[in-house]
N, C-alpha and C positions, 0 to 999 in steps of 0.2 A: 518898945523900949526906946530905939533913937527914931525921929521921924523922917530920917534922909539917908540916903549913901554914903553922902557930902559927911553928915553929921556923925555917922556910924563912923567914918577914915578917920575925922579927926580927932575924935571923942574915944576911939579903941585903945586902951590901955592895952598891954604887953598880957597882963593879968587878965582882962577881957578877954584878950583873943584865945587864951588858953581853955576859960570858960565854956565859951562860946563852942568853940572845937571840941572840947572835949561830949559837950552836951549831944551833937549832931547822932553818934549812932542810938541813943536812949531813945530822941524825939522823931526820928526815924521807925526807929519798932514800935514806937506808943500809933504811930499813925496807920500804918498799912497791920497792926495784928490781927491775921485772923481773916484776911484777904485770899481769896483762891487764886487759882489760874486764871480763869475766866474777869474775874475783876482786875488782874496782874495784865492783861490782856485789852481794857479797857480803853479806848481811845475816845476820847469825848470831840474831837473832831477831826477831818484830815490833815490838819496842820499839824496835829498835837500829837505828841510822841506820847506810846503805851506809858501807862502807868509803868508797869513793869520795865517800860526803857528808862524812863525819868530815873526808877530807883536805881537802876542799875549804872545807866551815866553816874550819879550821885556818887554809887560805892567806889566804880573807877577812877573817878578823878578825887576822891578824899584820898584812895589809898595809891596815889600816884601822886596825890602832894606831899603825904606823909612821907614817901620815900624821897622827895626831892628834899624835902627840908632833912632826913635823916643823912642825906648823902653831902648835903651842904656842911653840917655840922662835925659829924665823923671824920668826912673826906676831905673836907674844903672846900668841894664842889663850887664851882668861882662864875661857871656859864652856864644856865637851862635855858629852854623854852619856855619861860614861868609860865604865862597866862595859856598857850597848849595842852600844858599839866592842868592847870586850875583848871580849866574848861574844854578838855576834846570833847571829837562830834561826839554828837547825839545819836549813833548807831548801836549806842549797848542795848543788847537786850538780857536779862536776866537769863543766863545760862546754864542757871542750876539754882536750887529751891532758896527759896526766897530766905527763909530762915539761917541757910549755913553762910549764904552771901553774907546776911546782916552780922550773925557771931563774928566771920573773920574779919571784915572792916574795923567791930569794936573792935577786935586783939589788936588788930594793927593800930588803929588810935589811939590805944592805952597804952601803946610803947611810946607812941612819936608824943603822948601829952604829958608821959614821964618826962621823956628827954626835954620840952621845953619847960617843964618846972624847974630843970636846973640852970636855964641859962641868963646870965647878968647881960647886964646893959651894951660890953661888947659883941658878944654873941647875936641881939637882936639888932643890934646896929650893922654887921656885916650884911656887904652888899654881895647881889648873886647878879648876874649882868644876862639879859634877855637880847641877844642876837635883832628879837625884830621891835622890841619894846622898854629897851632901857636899861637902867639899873633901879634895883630893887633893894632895899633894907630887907633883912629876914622877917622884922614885924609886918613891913608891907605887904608881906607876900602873905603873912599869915593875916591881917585886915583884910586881902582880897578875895583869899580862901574864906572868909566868914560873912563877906556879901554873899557869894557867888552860896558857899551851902545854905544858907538863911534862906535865899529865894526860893532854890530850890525844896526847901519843907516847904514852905508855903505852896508852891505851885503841888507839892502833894498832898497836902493838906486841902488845896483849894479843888483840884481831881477826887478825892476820895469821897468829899461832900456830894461830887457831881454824879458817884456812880449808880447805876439804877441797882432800885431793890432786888434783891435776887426772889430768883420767882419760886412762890410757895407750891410744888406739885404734890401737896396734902401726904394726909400718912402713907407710908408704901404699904401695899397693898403684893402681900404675898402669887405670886401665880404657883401652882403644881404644875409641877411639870410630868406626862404623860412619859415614858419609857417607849 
């Protein structure tokens, strides 16, 4: 779609970013469906965090921005860590089955992509102030929430390609079992 980062900031419409976010838990499930443990478990090298931690940092930090933009807008919430929200460590690992992770991220997303259908031009203009990184407009913060998830499909998309076939151990083959 855009060929840069540079180009995706300044090229994100309000309407984009909504887009955009709203799409992450669909193309998430369309990626990993039908994935086991053992592939969830997949590490294509020792640098590389499990598949199953990629998705999981993912679910965390969408629904840990979700709640900062929901507390921003409700609350006022005037100071976060923005970019800590968008981006904590890489230590999640999926804690429970993959499937109920993905449903609740959606639910949460489809409250925080309601709330930003309602909001006008002051609401995404309001700035949230980052202690170690600034001040932020609410759209910035949702253009950097849309880098940071974009990569992340792809880096799962681009593992998921990578993982070996699962191995065929042929038809099962009944044993009797002897009393």
């Amino acid at each position: 779609m855009y060929s840069s980062n540079v180009e995706l900031e300044e090229e994100l419409t309000a309407a984009d970013a909504v887009l955009l976010m709203s799409s992450v838990p669909e193309r998430i499930g369309d990626l990993v469906y039908g994935l086991d443990e053992a592939r969830l478990r997949y590490r294509h090298g020792p640098a590389f965090p499990t598949l199953g931690g990629l998705i999981g940092h993912l679910l965390d930090s969408g629904t840990k921005v979700d709640g900062l933009l929901r507390h921003a807008h409700l609350d006022g919430l005037a100071t976060a860590d923005v970019r800590a929200t968008i981006d904590p460590t890489h230590d999640d690992e999926l804690d429970r089955p993959l499937q109920e992770a993905l449903e609740d991220f959606a639910r949460v997303r489809r409250r925080t992509i309601d709330l930003l259908h309602g909001w006008g031009k002051s609401e995404w203009e309001r700035t949230i102030v980052d202690p170690r990184g600034g001040a932020f407009t609410l759209l910035e913060v949702c253009r950097m929430v849309t880098r940071h998830e974009i990569a992340h499909i792809a880096q799962i998309r681009n593992l998921t390609v990578l993982l070996p076939e699962p191995e065929d151990l042929g038809p099962f083959q009944r044993q009797d079992v002897i009393p």
